[in-house]
C-alpha positions as a Python dict, from the first residue, in 0.01 Angstrom:
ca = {
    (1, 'X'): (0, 0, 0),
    (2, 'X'): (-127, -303, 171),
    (3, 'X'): (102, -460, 477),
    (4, 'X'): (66, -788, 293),
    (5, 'X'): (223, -652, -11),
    (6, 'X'): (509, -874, -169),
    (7, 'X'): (735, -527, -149),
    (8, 'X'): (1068, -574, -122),
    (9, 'X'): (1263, -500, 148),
    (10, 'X'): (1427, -253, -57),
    (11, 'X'): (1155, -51, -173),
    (12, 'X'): (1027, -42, 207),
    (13, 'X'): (1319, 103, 318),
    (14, 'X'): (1335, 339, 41),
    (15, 'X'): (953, 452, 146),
    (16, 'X'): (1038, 478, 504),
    (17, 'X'): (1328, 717, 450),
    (18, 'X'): (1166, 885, 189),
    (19, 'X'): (848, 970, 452),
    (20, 'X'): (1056, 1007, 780),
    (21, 'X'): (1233, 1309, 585),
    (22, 'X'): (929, 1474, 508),
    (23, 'X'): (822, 1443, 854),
    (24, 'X'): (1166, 1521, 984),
    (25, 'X'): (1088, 1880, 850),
    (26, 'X'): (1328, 2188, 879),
    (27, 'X'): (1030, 2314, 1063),
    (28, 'X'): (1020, 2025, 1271),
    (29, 'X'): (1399, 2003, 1350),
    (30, 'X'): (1474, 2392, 1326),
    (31, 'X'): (1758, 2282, 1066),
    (32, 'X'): (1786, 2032, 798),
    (33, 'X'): (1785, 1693, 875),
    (34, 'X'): (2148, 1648, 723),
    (35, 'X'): (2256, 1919, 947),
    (36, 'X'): (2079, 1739, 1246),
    (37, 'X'): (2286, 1413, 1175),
    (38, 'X'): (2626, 1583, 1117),
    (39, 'X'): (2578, 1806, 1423),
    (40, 'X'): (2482, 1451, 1614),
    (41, 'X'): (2765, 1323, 1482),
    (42, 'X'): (3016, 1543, 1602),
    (43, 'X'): (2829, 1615, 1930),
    (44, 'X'): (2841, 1246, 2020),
    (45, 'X'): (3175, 1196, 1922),
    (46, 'X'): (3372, 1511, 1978),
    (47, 'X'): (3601, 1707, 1771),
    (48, 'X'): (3618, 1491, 1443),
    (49, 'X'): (3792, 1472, 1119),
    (50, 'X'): (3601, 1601, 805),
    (51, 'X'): (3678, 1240, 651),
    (52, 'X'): (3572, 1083, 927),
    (53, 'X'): (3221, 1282, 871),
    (54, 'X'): (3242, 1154, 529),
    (55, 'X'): (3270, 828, 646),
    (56, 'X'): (2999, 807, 922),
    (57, 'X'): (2744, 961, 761),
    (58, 'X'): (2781, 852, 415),
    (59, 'X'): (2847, 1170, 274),
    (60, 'X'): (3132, 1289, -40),
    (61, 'X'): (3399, 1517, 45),
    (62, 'X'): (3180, 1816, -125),
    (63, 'X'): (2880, 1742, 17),
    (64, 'X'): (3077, 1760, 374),
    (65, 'X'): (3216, 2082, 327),
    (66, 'X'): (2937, 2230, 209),
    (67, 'X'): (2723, 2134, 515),
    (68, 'X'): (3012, 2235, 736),
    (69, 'X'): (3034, 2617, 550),
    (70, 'X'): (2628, 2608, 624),
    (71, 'X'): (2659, 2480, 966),
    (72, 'X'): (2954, 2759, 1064),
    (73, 'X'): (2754, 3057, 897),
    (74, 'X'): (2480, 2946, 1157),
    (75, 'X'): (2705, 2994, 1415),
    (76, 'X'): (2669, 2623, 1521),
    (77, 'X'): (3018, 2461, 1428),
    (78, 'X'): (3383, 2541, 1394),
    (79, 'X'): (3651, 2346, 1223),
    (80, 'X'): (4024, 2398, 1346),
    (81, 'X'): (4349, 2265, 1228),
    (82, 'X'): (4432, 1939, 1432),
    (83, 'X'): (4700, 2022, 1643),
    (84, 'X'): (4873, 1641, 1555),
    (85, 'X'): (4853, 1693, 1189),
    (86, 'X'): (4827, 2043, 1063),
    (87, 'X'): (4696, 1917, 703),
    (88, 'X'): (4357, 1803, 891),
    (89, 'X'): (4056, 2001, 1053),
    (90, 'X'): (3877, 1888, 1319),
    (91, 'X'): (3501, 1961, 1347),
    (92, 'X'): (3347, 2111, 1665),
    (93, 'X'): (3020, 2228, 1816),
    (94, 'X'): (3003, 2623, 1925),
    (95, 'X'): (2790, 2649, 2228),
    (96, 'X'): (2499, 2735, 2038),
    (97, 'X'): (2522, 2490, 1782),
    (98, 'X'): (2510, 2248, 2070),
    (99, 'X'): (2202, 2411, 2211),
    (100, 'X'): (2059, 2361, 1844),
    (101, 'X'): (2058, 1985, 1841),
    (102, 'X'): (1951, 1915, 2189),
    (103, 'X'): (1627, 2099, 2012),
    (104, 'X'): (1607, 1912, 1716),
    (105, 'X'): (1684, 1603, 1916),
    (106, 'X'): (1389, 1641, 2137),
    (107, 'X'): (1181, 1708, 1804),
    (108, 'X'): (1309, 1423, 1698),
    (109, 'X'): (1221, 1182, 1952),
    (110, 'X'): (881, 1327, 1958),
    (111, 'X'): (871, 1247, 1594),
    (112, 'X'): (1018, 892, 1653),
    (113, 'X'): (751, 795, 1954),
    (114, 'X'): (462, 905, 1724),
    (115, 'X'): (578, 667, 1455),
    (116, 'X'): (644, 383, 1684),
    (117, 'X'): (352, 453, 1934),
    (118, 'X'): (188, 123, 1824),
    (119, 'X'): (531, -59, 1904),
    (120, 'X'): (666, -189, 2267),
    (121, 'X'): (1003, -106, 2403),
    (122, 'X'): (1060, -476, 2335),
    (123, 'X'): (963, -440, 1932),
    (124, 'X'): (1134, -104, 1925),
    (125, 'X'): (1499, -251, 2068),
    (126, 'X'): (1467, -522, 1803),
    (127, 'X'): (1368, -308, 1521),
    (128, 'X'): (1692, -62, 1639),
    (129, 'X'): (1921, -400, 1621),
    (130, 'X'): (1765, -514, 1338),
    (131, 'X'): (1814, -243, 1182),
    (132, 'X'): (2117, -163, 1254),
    (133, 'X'): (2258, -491, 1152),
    (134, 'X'): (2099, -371, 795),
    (135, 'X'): (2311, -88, 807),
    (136, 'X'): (2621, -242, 906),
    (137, 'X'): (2583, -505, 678),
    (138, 'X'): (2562, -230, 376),
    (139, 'X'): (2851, -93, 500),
    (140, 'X'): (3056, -384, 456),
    (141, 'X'): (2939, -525, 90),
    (142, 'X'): (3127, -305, -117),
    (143, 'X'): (2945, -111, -369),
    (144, 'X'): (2980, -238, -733),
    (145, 'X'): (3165, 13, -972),
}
């Protein structure tokens, strides 16, 4: 596709994410790039709520839960009743799960500076803000039924 295509913005993002998880490989990352996020997630963040997962990384309940039973066969998370309100679990990295996405994270920044290798630190801040102001902005429109 030419760079001086009339594509909309939409459709570009849609190709971007559709190419960065191909090159975001299981391979790549040493788990799934879901995984990767959720395990980011949680590292970053500490012990969270399941809902809160659901929340941050734009997930269903389901789809949650069944990363999390994937995630603790691996060895790499536990989830454990929150000691303030027994009807919630909290999520939280095991020591190797922790020493899983410190690998994928370096993968992942290798991945990230071969993509942007044409871009300055300058262009890559704003393209971060930029898009992250996408992203936030998404967040707040509310879906129509």
């Amino acid at each position: 596709m030419e760079s001086g295509s009339d594509t909309g913005l939409v459709s570009l993002i849609t190709q971007i994410s559709k190419a960065l998880h191909r090159r975001a490989s299981e391979e790549l990352l040493g788990m799934r790039l879901k995984q990767f996020m959720l395990l980011g997630y949680v590292r970053d963040h500490g012990g969270v709520s399941q809902h809160e997962l659901e929340s941050a990384l734009l997930v269903d309940a389901n789809g949650v839960v069944l990363l999390l039973n994937e995630l603790e066969a691996a060895g790499y998370s536990v989830r454990r009743r929150d000691p303030n309100d027994r009807r919630r679990h909290l999520v939280e990295l095991t020591e190797s799960g922790r020493a899983a996405v410190e690998r994928a994270e370096k993968a992942r920044e290798t991945l990230e500076d071969e993509v942007l290798a044409g871009f300055s630190q300058d262009e890559r801040a704003t393209l971060r803000r930029l898009m992250r102001r996408v992203l936030d902005a998404l967040q707040r429109v509310p879906a129509e039924a």
